[in-house]
N, CA, C, O and CB atoms as a CASP TS submission, in Angstrom:
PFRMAT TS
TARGET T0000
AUTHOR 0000-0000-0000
METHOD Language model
MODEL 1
PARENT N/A
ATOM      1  N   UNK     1       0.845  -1.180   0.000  1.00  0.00           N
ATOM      2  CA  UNK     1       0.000   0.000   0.000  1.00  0.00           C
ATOM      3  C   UNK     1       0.886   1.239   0.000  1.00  0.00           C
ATOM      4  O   UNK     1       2.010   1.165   0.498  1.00  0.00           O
ATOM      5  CB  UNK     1      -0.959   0.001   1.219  1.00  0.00           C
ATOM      6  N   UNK     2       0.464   2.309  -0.503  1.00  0.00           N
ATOM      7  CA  UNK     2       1.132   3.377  -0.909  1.00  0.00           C
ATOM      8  C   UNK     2       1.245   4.448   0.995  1.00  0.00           C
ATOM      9  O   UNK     2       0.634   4.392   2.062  1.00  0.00           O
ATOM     10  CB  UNK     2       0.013   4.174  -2.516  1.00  0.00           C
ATOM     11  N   UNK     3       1.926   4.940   0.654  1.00  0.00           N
ATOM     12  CA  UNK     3       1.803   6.000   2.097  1.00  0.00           C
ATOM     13  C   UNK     3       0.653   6.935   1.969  1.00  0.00           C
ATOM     14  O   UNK     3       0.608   7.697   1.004  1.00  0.00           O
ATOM     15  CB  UNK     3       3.220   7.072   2.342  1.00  0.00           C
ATOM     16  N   UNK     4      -0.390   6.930   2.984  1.00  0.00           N
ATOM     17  CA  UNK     4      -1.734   7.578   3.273  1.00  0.00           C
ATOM     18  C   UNK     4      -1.149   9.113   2.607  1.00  0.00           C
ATOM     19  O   UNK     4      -0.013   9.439   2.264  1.00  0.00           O
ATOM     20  CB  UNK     4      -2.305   7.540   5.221  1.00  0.00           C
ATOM     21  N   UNK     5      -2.069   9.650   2.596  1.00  0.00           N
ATOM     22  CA  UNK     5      -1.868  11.456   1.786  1.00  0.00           C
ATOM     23  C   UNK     5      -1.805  12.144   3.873  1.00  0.00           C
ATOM     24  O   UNK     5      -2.689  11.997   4.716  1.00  0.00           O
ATOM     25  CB  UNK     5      -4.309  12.384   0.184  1.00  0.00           C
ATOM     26  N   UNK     6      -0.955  12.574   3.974  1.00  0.00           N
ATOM     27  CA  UNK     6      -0.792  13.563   5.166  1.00  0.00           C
ATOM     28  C   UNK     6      -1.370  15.057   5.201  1.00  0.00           C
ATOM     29  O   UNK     6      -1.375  15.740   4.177  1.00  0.00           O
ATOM     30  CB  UNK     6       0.632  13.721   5.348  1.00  0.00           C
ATOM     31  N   UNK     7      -1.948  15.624   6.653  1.00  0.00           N
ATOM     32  CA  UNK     7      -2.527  16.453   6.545  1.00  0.00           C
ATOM     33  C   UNK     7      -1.094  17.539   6.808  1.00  0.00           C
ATOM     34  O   UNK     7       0.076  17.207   6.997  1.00  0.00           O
ATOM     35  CB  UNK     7      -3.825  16.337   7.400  1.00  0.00           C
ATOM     36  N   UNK     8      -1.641  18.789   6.743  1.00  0.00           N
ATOM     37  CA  UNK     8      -0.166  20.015   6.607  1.00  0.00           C
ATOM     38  C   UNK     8       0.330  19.834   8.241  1.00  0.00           C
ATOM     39  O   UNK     8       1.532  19.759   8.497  1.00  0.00           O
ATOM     40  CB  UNK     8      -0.751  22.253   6.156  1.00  0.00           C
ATOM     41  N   UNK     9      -0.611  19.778   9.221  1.00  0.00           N
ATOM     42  CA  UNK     9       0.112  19.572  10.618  1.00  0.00           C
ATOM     43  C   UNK     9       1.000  18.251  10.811  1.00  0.00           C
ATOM     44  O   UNK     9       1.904  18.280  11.645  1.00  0.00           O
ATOM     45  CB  UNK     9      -1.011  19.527  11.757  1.00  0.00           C
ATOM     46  N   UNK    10       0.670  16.635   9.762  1.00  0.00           N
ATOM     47  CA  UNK    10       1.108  15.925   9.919  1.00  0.00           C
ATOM     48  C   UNK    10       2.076  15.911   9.614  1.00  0.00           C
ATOM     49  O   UNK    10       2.894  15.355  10.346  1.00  0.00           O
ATOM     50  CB  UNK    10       0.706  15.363   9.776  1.00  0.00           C
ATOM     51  N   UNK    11       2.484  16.483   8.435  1.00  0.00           N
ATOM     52  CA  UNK    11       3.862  17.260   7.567  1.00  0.00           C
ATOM     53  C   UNK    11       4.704  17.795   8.812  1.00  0.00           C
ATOM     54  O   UNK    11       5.894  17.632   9.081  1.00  0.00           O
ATOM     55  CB  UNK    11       3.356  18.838   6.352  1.00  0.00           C
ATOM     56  N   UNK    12       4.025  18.261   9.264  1.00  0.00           N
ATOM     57  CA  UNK    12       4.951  19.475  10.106  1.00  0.00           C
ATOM     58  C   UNK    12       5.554  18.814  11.250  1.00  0.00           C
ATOM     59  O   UNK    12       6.737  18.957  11.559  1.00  0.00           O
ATOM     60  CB  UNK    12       4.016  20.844  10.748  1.00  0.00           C
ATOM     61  N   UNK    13       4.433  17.839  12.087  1.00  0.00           N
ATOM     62  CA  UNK    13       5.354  16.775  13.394  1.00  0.00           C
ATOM     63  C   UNK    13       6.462  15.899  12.861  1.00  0.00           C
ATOM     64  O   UNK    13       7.586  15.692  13.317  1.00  0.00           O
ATOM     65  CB  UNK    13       4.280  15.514  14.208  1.00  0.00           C
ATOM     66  N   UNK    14       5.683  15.297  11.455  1.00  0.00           N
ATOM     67  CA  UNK    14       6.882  14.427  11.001  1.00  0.00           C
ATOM     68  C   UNK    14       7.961  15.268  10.576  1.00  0.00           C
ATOM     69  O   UNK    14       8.692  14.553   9.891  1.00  0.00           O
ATOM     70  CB  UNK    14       6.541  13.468   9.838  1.00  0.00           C
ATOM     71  N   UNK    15       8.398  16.359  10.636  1.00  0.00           N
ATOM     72  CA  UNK    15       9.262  16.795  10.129  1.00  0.00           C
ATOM     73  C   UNK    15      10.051  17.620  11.158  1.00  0.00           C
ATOM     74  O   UNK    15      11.076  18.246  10.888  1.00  0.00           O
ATOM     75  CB  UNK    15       8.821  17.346   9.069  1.00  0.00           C
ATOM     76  N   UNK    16       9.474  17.559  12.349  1.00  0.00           N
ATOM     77  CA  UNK    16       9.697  18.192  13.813  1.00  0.00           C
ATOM     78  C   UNK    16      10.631  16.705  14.364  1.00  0.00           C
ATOM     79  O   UNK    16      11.737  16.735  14.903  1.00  0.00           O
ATOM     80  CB  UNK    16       7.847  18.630  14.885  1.00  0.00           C
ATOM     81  N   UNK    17       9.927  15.637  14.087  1.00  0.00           N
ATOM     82  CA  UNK    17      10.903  13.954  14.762  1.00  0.00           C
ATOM     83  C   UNK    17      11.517  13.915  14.018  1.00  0.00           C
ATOM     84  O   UNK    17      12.642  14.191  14.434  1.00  0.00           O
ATOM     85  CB  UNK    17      10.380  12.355  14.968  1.00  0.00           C
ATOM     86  N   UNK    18      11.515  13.608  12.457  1.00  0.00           N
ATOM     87  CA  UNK    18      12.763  13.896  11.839  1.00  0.00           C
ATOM     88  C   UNK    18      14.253  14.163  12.671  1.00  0.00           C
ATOM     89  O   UNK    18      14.999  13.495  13.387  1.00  0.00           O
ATOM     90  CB  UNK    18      12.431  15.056  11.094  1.00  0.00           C
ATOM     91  N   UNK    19      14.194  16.060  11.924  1.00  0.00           N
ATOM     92  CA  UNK    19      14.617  17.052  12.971  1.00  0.00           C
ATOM     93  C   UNK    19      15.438  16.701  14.092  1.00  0.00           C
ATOM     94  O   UNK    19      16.626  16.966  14.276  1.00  0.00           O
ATOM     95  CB  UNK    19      13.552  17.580  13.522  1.00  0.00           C
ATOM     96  N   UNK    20      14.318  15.819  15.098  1.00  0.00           N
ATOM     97  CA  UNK    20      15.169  15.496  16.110  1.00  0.00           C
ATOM     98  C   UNK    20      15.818  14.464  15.789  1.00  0.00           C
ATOM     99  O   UNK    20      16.961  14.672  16.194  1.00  0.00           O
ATOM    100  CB  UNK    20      14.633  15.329  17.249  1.00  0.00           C
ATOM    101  N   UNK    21      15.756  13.085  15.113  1.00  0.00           N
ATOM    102  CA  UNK    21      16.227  12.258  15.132  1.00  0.00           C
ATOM    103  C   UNK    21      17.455  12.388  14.264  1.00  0.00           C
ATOM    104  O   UNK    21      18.267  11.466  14.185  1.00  0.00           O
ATOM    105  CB  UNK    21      15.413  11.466  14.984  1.00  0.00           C
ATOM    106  N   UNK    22      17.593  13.509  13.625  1.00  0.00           N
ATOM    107  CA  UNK    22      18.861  13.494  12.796  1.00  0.00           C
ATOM    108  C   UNK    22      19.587  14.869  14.132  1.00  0.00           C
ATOM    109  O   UNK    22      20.758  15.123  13.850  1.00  0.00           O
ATOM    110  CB  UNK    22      18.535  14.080  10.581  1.00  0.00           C
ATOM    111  N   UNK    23      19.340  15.255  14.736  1.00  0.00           N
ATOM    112  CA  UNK    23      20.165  15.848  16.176  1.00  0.00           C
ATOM    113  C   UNK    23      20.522  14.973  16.929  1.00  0.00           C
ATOM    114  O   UNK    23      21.635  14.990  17.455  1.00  0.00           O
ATOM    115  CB  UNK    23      19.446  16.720  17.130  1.00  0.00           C
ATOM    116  N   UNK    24      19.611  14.001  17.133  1.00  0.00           N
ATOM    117  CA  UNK    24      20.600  12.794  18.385  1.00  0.00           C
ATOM    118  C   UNK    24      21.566  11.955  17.834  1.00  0.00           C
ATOM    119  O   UNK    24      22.583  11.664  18.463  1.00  0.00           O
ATOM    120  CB  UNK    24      19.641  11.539  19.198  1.00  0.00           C
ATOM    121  N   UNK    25      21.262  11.416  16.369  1.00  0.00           N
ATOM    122  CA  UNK    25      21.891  10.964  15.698  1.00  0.00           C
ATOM    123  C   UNK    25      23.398  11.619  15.951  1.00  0.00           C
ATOM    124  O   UNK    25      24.368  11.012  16.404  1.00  0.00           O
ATOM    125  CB  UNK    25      21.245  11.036  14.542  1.00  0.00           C
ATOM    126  N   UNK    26      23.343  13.043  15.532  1.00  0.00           N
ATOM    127  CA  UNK    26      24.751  13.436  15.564  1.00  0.00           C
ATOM    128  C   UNK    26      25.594  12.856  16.915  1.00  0.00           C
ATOM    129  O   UNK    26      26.813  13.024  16.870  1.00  0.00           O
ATOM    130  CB  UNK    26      24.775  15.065  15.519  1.00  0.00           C
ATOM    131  N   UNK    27      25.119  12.285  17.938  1.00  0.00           N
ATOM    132  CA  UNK    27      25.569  12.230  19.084  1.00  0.00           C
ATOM    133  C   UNK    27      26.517  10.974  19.210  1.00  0.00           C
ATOM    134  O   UNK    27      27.311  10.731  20.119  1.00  0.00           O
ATOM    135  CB  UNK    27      24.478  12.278  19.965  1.00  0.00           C
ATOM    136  N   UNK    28      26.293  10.368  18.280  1.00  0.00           N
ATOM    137  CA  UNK    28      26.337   8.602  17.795  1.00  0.00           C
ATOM    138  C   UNK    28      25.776   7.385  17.425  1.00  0.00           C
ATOM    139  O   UNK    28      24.584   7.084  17.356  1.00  0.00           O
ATOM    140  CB  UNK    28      26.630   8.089  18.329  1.00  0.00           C
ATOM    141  N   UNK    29      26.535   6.875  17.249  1.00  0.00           N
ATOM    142  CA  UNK    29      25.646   5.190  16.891  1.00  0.00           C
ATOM    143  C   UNK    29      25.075   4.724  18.228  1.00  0.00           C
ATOM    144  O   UNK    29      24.494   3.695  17.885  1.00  0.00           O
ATOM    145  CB  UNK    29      26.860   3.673  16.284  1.00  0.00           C
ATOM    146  N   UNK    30      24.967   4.798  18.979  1.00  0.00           N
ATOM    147  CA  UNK    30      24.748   3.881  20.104  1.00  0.00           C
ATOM    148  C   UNK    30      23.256   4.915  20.583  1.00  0.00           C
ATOM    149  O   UNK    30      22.868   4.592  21.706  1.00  0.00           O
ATOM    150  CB  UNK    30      26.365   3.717  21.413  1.00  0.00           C
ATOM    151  N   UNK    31      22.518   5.902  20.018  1.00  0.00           N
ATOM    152  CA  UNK    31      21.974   6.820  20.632  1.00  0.00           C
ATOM    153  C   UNK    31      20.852   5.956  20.238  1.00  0.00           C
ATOM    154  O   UNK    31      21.065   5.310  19.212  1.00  0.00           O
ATOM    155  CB  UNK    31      22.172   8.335  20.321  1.00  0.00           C
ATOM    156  N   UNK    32      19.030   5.683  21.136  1.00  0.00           N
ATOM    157  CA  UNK    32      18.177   5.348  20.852  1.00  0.00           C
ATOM    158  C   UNK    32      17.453   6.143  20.349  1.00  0.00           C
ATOM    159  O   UNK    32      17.300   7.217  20.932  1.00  0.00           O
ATOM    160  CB  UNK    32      17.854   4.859  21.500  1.00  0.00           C
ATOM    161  N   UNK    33      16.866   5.931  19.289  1.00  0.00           N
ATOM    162  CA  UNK    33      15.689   6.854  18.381  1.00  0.00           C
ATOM    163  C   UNK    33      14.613   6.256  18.167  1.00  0.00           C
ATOM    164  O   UNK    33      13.792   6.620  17.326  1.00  0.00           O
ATOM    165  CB  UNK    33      16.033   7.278  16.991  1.00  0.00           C
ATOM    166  N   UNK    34      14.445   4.844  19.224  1.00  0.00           N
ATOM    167  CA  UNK    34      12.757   4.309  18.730  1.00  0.00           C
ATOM    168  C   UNK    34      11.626   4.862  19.460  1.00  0.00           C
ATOM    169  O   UNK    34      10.473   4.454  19.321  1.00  0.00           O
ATOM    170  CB  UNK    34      12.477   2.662  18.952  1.00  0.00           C
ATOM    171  N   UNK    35      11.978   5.785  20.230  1.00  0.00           N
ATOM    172  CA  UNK    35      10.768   6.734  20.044  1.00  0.00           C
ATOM    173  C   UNK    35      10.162   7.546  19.766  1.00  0.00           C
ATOM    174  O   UNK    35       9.035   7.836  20.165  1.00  0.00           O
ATOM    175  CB  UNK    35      10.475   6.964  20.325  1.00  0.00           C
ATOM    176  N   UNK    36      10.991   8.191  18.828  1.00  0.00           N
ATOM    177  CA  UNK    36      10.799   9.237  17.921  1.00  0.00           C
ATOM    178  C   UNK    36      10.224   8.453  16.702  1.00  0.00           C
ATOM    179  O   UNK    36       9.234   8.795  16.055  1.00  0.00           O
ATOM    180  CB  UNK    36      12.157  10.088  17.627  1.00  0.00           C
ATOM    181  N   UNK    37      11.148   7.132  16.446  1.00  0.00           N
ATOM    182  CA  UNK    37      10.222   6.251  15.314  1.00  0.00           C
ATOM    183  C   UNK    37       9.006   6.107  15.367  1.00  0.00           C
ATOM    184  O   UNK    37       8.154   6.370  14.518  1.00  0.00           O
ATOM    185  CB  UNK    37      10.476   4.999  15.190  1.00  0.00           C
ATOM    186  N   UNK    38       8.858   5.455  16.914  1.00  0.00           N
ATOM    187  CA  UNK    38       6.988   5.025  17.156  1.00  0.00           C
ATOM    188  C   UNK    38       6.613   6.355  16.764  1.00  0.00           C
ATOM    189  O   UNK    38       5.744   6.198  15.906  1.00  0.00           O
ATOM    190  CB  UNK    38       6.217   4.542  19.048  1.00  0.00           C
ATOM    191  N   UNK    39       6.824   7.667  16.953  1.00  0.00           N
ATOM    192  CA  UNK    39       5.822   8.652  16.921  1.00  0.00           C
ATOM    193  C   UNK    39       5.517   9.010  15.408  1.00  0.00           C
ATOM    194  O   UNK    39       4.369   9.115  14.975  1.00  0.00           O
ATOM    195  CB  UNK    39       6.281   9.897  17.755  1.00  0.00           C
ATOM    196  N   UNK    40       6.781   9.203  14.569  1.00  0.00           N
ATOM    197  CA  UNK    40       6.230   8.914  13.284  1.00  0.00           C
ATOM    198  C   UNK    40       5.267   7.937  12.741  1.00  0.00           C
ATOM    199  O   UNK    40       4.478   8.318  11.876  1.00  0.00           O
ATOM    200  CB  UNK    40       7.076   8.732  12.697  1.00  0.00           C
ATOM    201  N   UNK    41       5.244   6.237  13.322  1.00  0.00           N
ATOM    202  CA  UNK    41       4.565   5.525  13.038  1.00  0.00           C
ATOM    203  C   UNK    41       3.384   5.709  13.182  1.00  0.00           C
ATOM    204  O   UNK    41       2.571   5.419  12.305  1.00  0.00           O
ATOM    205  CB  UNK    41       4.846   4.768  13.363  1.00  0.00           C
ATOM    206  N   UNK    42       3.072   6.215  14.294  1.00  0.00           N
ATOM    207  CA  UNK    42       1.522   6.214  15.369  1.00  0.00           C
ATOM    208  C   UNK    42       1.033   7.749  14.388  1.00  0.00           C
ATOM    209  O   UNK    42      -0.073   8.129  14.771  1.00  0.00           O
ATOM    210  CB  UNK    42       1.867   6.574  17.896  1.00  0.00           C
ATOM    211  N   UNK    43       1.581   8.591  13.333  1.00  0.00           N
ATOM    212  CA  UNK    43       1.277   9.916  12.947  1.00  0.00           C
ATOM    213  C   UNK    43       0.830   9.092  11.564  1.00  0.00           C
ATOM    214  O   UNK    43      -0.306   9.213  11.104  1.00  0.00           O
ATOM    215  CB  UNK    43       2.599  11.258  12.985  1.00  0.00           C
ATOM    216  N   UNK    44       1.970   8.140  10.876  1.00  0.00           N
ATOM    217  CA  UNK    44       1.702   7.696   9.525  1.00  0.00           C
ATOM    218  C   UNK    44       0.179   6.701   9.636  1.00  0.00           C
ATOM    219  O   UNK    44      -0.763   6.864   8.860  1.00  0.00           O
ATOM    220  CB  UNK    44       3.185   6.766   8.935  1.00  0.00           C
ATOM    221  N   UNK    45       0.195   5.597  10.841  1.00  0.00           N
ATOM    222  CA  UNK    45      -0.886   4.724  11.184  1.00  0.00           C
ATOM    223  C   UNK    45      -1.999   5.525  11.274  1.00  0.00           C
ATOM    224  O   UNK    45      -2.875   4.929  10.647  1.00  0.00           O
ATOM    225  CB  UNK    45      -0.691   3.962  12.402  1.00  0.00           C
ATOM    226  N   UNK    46      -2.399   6.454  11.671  1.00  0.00           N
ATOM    227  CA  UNK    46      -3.609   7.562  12.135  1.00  0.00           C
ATOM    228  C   UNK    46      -4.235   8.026  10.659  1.00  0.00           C
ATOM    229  O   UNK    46      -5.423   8.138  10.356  1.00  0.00           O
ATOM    230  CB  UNK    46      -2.878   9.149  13.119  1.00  0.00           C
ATOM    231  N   UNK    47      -3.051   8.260   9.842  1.00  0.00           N
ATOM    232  CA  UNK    47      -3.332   8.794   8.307  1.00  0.00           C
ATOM    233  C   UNK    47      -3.671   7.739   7.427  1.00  0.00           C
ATOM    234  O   UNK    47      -4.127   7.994   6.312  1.00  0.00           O
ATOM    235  CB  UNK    47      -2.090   9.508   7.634  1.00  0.00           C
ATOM    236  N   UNK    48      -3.503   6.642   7.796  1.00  0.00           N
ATOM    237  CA  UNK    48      -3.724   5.328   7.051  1.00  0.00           C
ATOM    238  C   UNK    48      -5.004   5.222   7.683  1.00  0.00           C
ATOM    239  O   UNK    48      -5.787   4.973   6.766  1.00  0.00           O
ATOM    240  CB  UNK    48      -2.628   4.001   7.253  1.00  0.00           C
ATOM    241  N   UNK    49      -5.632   5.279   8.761  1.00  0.00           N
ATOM    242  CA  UNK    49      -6.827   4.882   9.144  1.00  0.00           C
ATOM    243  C   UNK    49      -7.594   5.801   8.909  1.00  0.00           C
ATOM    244  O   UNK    49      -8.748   5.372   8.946  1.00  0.00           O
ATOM    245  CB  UNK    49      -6.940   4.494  10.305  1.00  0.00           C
ATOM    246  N   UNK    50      -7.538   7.145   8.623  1.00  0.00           N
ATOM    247  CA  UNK    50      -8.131   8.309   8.340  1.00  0.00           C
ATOM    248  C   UNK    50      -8.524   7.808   6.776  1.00  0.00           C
ATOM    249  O   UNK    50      -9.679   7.492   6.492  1.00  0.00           O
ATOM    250  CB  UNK    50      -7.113   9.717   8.586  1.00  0.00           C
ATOM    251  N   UNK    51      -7.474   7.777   5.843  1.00  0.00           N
ATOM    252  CA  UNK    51      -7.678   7.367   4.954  1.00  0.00           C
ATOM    253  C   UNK    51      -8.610   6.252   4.152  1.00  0.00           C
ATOM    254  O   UNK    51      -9.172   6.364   3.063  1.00  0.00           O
ATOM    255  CB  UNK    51      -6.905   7.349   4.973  1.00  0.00           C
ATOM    256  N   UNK    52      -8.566   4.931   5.248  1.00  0.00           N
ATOM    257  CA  UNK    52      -9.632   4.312   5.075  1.00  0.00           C
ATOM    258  C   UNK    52     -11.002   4.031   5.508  1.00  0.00           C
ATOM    259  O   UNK    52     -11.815   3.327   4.910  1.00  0.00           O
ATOM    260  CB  UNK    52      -9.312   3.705   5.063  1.00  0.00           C
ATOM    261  N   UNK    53     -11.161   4.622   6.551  1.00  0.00           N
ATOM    262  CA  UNK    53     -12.816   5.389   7.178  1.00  0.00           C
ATOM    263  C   UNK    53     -12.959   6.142   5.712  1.00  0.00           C
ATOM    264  O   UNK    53     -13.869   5.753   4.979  1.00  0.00           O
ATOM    265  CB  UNK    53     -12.747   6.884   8.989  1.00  0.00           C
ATOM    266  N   UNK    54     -11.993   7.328   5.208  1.00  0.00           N
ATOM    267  CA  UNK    54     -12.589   7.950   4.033  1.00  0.00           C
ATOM    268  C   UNK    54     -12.866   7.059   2.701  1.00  0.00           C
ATOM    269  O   UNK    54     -13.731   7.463   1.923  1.00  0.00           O
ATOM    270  CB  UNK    54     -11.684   9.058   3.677  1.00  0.00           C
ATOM    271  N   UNK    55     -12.274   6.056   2.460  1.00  0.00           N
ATOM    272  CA  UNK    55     -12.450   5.266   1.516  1.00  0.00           C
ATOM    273  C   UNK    55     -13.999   4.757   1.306  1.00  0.00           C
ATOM    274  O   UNK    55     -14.703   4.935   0.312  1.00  0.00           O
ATOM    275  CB  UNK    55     -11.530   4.262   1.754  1.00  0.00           C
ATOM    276  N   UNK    56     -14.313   4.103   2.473  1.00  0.00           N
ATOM    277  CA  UNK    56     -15.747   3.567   2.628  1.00  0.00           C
ATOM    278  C   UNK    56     -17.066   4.312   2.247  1.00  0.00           C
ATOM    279  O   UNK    56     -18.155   3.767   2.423  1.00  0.00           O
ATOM    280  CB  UNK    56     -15.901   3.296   3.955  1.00  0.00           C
TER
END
């Protein structure tokens, strides 16, 4: 399945974790970023379910 269409605020968080995750990154390899992942996920999952309530 293709990636859900994002709303302009969704644009904007995902691009706020991003952001951060390429700042901790700088810190090293050993730095954890899976929760900045889940939050992208739980933003992309929301738009996928938005998407298919609208489908129906």
């Amino acid at each position: 399945m293709a990636d859900p269409k994002l709303t302009a605020a969704e644009k904007a968080k995902v691009a706020v974790l991003t952001a951060r995750m390429c700042k901790r990154s700088l810190a090293g390899e050993g730095v954890d970023l899976s929760d900045l992942e889940r939050g992208i996920d739980r933003i992309l999952d929301g738009a996928a379910e938005r998407a298919q309530t609208s489908a129906r």
